[in-house]
N, C-alpha and C positions, 0 to 999 in steps of 0.2 A: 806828634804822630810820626813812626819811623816811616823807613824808605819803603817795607812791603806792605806796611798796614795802606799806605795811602797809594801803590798800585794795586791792592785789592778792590778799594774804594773805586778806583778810577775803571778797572776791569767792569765792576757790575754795572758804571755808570754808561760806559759803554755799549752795554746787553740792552740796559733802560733804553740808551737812546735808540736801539736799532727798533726794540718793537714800540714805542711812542710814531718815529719814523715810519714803520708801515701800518701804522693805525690809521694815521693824517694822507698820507702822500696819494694815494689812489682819488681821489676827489678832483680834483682837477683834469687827470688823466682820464677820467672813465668816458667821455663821448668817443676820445682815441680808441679803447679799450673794446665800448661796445660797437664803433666800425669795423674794427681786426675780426670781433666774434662774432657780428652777424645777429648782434640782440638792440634790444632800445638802451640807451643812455640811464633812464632812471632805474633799468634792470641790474644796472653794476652795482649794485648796491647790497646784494647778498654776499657780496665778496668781502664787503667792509665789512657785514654786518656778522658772517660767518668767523672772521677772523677776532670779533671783540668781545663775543659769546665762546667760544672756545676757549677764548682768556679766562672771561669768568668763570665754564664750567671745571677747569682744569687745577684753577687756583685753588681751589678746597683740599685738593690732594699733595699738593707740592710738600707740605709741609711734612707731612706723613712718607711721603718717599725721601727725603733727607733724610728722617731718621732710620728708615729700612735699608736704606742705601749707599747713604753717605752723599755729604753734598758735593763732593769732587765729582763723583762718576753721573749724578742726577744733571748737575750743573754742564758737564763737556755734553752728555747726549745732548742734551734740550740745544748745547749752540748746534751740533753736526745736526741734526731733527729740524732747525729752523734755517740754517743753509741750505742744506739743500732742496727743503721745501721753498723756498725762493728761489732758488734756479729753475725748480717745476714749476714757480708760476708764470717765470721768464720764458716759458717751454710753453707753453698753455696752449690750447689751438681752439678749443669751445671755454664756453661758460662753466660748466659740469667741470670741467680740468681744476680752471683755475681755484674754482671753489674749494674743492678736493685739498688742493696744496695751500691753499689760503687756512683750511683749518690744521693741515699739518704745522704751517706756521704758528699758529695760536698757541697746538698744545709744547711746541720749543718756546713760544712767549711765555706765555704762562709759567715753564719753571725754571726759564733763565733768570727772568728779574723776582719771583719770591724769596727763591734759595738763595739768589745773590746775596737778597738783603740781609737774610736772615745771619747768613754768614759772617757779613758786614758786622752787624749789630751784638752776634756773640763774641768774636773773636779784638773788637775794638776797645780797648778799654776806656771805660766814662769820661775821661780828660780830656778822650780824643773825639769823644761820640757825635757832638756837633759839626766839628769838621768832616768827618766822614760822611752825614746827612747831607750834609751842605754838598760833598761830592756826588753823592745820586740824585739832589734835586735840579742840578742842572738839566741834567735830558729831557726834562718835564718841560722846561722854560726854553730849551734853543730846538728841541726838534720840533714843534709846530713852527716856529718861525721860521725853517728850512722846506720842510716838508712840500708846504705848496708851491715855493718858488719847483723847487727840485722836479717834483713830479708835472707842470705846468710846462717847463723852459724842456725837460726831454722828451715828451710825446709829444710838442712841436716842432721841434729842432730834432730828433734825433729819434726813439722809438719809446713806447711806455713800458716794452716791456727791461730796459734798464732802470727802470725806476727796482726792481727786484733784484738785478744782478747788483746793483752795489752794495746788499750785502754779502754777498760771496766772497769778494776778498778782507772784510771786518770779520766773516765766522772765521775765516781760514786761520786770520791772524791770531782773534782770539782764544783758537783751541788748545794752541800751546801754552799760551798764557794761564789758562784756565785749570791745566793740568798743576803747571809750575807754582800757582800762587791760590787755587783753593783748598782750602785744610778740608781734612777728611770729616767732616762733622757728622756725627749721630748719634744716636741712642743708642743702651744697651738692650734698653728692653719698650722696643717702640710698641705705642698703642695698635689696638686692630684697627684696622680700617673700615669704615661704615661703605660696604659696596652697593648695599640697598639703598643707601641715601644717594652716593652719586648715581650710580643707574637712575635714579628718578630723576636727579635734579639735570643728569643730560637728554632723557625721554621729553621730560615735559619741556623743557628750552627747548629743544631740536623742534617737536613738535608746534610750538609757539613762533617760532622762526619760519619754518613750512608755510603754516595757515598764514601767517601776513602776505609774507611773498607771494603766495599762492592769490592774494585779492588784491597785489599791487601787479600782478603779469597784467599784459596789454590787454590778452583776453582771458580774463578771469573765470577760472572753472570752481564754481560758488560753491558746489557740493562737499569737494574734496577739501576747499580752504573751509568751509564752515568744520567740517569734520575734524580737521587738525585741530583749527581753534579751542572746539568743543571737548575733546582730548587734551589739548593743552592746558585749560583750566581744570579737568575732572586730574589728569596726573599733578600739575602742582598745587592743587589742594590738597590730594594726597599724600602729597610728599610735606606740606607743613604740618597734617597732622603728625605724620610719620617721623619727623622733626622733632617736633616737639613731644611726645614720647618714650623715643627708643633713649637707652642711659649713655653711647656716648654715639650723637650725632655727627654728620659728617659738619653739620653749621651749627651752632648753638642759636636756635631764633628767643629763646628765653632772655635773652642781653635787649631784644626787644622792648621787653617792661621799663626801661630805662628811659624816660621820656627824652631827654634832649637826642638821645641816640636814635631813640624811635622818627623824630622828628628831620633828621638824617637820612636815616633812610628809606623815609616812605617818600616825606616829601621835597626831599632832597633829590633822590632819585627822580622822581620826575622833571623836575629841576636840570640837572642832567641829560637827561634826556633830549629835553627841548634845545637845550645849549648844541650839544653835539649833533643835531639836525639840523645846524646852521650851517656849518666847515663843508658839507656834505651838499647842499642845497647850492647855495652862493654859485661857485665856481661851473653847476650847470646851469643857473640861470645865466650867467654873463656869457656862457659860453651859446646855450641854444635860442635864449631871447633876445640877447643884446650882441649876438653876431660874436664876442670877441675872439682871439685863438688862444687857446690854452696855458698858452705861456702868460699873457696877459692875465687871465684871472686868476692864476695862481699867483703872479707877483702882489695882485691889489688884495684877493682875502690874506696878504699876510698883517696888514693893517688890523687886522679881527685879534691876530695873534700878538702884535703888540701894542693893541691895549691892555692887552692880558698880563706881558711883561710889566709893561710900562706903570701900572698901578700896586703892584705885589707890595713894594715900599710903605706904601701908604696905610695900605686893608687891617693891618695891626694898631697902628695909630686913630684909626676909624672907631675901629670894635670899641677898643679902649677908651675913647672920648664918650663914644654914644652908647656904648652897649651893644651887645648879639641880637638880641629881637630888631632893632631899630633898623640896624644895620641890613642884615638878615632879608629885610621885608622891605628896604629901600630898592636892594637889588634886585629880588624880584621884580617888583612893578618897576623898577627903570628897563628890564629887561624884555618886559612885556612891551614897554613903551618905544623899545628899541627896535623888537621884534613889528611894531604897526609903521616903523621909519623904512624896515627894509620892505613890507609891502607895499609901500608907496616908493619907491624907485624904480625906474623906468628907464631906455635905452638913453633918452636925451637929459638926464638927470647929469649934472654936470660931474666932472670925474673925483673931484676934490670935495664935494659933498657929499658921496658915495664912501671912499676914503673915510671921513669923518663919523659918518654911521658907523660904518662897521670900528673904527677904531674904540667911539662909545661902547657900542655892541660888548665888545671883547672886554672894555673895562669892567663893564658891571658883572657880565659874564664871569670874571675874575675874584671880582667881591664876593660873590655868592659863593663860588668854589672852595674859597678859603675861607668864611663863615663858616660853612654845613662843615669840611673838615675840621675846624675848630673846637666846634659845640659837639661835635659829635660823640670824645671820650670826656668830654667834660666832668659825666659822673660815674664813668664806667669805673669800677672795682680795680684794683691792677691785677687783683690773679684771676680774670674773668678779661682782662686785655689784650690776648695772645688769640680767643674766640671772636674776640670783638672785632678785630682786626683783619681777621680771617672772612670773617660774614660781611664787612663792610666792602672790603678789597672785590670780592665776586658782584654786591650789588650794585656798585660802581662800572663794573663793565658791562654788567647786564645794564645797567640804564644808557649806557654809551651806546651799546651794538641795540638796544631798540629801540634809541633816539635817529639812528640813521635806517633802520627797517622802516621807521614811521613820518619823517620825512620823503620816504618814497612814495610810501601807501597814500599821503596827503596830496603830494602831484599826482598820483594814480586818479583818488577822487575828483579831483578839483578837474577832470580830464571831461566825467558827466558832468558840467554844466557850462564847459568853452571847450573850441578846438585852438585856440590859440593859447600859444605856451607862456607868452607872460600872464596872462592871470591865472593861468592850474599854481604856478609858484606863488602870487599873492595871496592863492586860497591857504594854499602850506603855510606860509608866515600866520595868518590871522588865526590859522586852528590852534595854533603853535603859540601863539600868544594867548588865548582862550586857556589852553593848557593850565597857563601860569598859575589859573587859579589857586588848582591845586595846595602847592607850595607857601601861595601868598597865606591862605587861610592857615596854614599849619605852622609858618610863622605868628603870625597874628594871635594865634592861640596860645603860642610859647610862652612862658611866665617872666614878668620884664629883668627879672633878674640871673636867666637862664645863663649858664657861662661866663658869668662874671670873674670869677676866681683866674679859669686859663685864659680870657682876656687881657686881666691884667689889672682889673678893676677894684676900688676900694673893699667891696664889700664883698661876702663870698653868697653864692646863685642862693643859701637857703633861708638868708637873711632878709632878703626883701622880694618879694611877689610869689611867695609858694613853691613849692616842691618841685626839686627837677629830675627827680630821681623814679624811685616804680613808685 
């Protein structure tokens, strides 16, 4: 791998780590956050949740603008676009502000790290292809386990709103960089854009987003969040019929018929969900039930985050000895089981046992993450991989940014039937575990030979337990 191939690599890994970085780091920070704005604590929550819906609805396009564009000039806006919407969030003075610039962030996330990749991935030749992955999969694995220290140790020591300015001097750096070392990539004769499929698919998000929030506010105005809701299921129904229809979609949902994929993304997705309503929860229980200050709960949930490291090693050797279903559906239910350890913790629950939950937490947490990535193109086509990739990468942050909308909404609930704030968060765990159903059942159902082949395993997935394909 030459000398620019592997600072290109290192450039987009970069981009990765900065929006991984403000996906994570606000969770700790948000009691600081919502004393500055004048709102409750579990309100800060549109902020996260604005910014990892923005991801998703933006990602479908990225791809389409590199070719109309070129990934040099796509690639320098989205950094200047996401700098300086971090400075406006460091500027922020109400809620409404920060929101605002939280999803300007988004749509500079959104096509800093796709275009990266993409660029990555054409322009590297195959010899070198792994080493280059291997360069963008770091930010994935070390900015959660920065994130909370980071954001925790500076809105108690110092203020939250620097948890946003550091990235100011990484865009700054990176813009030249960005100019110097990404190639001009496009197309001659790019596709049309399906604008009727994004228009829909950020209508009805936007509106799905609204109606939560709107029945997680303190005082809930039930008409208008019923109304969003109610819109938000009649627009994204429409928009899958419309989907699946029109001849060239802005998502392909037809990659659906693919069972192991399908199984990915439904109940993976939830799956997801549930996981990333924990990072988000934790650090305001420790913070508003168990008294701690912010720096502290940020150092202890990084214990969530490296069991997550800490088993990666392993989750391959797993697949491979027991198979994807086994596995798959172990994680689930440990994670269910994991999820009924953190409702049962309490202020005088000793601190090293606390620690060891969430370290489990985050292991299995991890299994499960990299099973469903796994299985997921197991039987996908390779000239149907570029679509597949596309719809997977959006539903992936859609189950991120609604696993922390619905983490709020569950403290929100859990508010009708205590006023005391450690059981509103046990109610949130136990829904959240109830959740898992979901996923467990859709594991279960998977054919025992599903993903054998990308595991690793002797025999390939159509050989023994049935079809994994449409």
């Amino acid at each position: 791998m030459d000398r620019k191939a592997r600072s290109l690599a290192l450039l987009v890994a970069g981009a990765f780590f900065m929006e991984i970085l403000d996906a994570t780091v606000m969770a700790p920070a948000a009691p600081h956050i919502a004393e500055d704005l004048g709102v409750p604590p579990v309100t800060v929550n549109v902020a996260i949740t604005a910014y990892l819906l923005t991801l998703a609805v933006f990602i479908p396009i990225s791809g389409w603008l590199t070719e109309r564009f070129g990934a040099r000039r796509v690639f320098t806006v989205a950094i200047v676009v996401f700098t300086l919407a971090s400075a406006g969030c460091a500027l922020a003075v109400n809620l409404p502000m920060l929101v605002g610039t939280r999803v300007l962030q988004g749509v500079g996330g959104a096509l800093m790290v796709p275009v990266g990749r993409l660029v990555v991935i054409r322009t590297t030749a195959k010899t070198d292809l792994v080493r280059a992955i291997a360069y963008l999969t770091w930010p994935a694995l070390t900015a959660p386990l920065i994130a909370p220290a980071l954001g925790g140790v500076l809105s108690t020591y110092a203020s939250w709103r620097l948890i946003f300015l550091v990235n100011v001097p990484l865009g700054l750096i990176a813009l030249p960089l960005a100019r110097r070392l990404i190639p001009d990539v496009r197309s001659d004769a790019p596709v049309r854009l399906d604008r009727r499929g994004f228009l829909l698919v950020a209508a009805g998000t936007a509106a799905l987003v609204a109606g939560l929030e709107g029945v997680a506010e303190q005082h809930p105005r039930w008409p208008l969040a019923a109304a969003l809701l109610v819109a938000a299921a009649a627009t994204l129904a429409f928009t899958v019929r419309y989907l699946r229809r029109t001849a060239n979609p802005l998502v392909d949902l037809r990659i659906l018929r693919v069972r192991t994929y399908r199984v990915t993304a439904l109940g993976g997705s939830v799956f997801r969900a549930v996981m990333n309503a924990i990072p988000f929860l934790l650090p305001l229980l420790f913070q508003l039930a168990f008294g701690w200050t912010a720096a502290q709960a940020g150092l202890v949930v990084i214990a969530l985050f490296a069991g997550n490291v800490g088993i990666k090693p392993v989750t391959t050797p797993l697949m491979r000895r027991f198979g994807m279903r086994p596995v798959m559906l172990g994680a689930v239910l440990a994670s269910a089981a994991g999820l009924l350890a953190l409702a049962s913790l309490t202020e005088s629950t000793p601190l090293l046992l606390i620690i060891v939950v969430l370290a489990l937490s985050g292991t299995f947490r991890s299994i499960g993450f990299t099973t469903y990535n796994t299985v997921a193109f197991a039987d996908v086509p390779p000239e149907r991989m570029t679509s597949a990739n596309t719809l997977m990468s959006t539903i992936q942050e859609l189950g991120a940014g609604l696993g922390v909308a619905l983490g709020a909404l569950l403290v929100r609930l859990g508010a009708t039937f205590t006023e005391d704030t450690e059981p509103r968060f046990r109610f949130a765990f136990l829904a959240l575990a109830a959740l898992l159903i979901v996923p467990a059942v859709e594991a279960f159902r998977l054919p025992a030979a599903a993903g054998n082949v990308v595991a690793g395993r002797s025999k390939p997935a159509g050989n023994r337990g049935g079809r994994t394909g449409t």
